[in-house]
N, C-alpha and C positions, 0 to 999 in steps of 0.2 A: 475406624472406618477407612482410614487413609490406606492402613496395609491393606484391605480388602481391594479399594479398588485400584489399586499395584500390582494386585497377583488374581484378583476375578472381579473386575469389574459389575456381570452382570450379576453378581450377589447381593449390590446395595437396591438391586428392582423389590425388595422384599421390604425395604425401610420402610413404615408406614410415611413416616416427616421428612422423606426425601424429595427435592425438587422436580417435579416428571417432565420438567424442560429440559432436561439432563439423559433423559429415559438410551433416546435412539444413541447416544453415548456412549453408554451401560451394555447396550446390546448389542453395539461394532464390534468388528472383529480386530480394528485399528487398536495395537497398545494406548491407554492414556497421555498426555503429556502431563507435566510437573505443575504447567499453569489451569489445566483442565480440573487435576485433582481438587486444589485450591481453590478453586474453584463452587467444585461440589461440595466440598468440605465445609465452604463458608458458609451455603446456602441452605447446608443441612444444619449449620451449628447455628445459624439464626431461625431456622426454624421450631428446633428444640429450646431457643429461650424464649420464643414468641411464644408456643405451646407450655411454655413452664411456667411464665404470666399471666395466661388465660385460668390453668391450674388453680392458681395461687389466690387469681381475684375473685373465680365462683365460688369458692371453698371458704375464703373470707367474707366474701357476700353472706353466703349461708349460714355462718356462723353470727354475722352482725342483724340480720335480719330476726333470725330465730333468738335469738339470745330478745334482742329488742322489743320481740314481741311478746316472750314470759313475762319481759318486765312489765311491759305496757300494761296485762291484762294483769297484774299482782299490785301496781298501782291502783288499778283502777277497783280491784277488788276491795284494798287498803279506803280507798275514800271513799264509794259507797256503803262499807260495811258488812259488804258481803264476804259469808265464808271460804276461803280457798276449795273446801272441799266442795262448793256448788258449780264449781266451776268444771266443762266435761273438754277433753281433748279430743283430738283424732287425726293420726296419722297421715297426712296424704302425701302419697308418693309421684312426683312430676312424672314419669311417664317418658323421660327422657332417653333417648338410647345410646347416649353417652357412656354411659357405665353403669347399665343396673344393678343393682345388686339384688340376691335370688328373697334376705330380709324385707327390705325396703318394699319391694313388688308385690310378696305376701300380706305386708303388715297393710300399703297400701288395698290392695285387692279385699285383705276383709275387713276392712275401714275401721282398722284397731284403733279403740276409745279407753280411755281411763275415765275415771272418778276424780278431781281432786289435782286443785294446779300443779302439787306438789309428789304426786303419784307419778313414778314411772314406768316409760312404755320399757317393754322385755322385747329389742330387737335381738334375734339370735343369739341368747342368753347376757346378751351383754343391757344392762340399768343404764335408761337417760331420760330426761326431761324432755325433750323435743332432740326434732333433726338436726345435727351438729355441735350437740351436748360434746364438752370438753370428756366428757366420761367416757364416751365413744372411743373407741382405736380409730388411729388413721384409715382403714381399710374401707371406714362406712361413713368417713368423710370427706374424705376429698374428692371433687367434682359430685358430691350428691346435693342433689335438686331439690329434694324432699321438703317438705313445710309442716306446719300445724294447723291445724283448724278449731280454733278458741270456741267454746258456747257457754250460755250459764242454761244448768237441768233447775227448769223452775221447780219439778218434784223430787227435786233434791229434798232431803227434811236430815235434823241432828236430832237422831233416835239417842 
């Protein structure tokens, strides 16, 4: 970034995490000074670890939540006695426009359902148990919002 705005300032107008109190800056026709750069530079480098924390904690969130929640409902199937296969899933996708992804939107949209705790959903050929399954690539977890929605099919029956 530094060299950029040394030799074209008004190039970092394109940064999405760039500080826009810097903007009418970027767009003088004044060269920069050394302390201005440093300036921008700090304000953009704390912005991208601010943004790489936010990352880091919905991504973990959603992994602790959904993980927590199979368990919850495999518990609870464990002490009732009920079979894991009466148990029915269903995709719901948050809705979020943080980063949809074109699976997650779909899978949400046709309220993709399984059979069976231990059944899993086929997002974009890739096999998981819920939203933020380790089984996932990176790609359809991080910053996804998605969740699960647990029920038991009382006409479930073991044919």
């Amino acid at each position: 970034m530094r060299a950029k705005l040394e030799l074209k300032p008004e190039s970092a107008l394109s940064y999405g995490l760039r500080d826009k109190r810097f903007d009418k800056l970027l767009t003088g026709s004044k060269k920069l000074t050394a302390a201005q750069i440093d300036r921008i530079t700090q304000a953009y480098a704390d912005k991208l670890l601010r943004s790489r924390a936010l990352t880091i904690a919905r991504t973990e969130r959603g992994a602790a939540t959904n993980n927590g929640r199979q368990e919850a409902w495999r518990q609870a199937a464990d002490k009732a006695g009920l079979p894991y296969q009466a148990i029915r899933k269903t995709w719901v996708h948050s809705a979020r426009k943080m980063d949809p992804r074109p699976f997650h939107i779909q899978a949400g949209r046709e309220k993709l359902t399984v059979q069976g705790l231990n059944t899993p959903f086929n997002i974009g050929g890739f096999m998981c148990l819920h939203p933020h399954d380790v089984m996932l690539p990176a790609g359809e977890v991080v910053n996804c919002g998605c969740t699960c929605k647990y029920s038991i099919n009382r006409r479930w029956r073991d044919d």
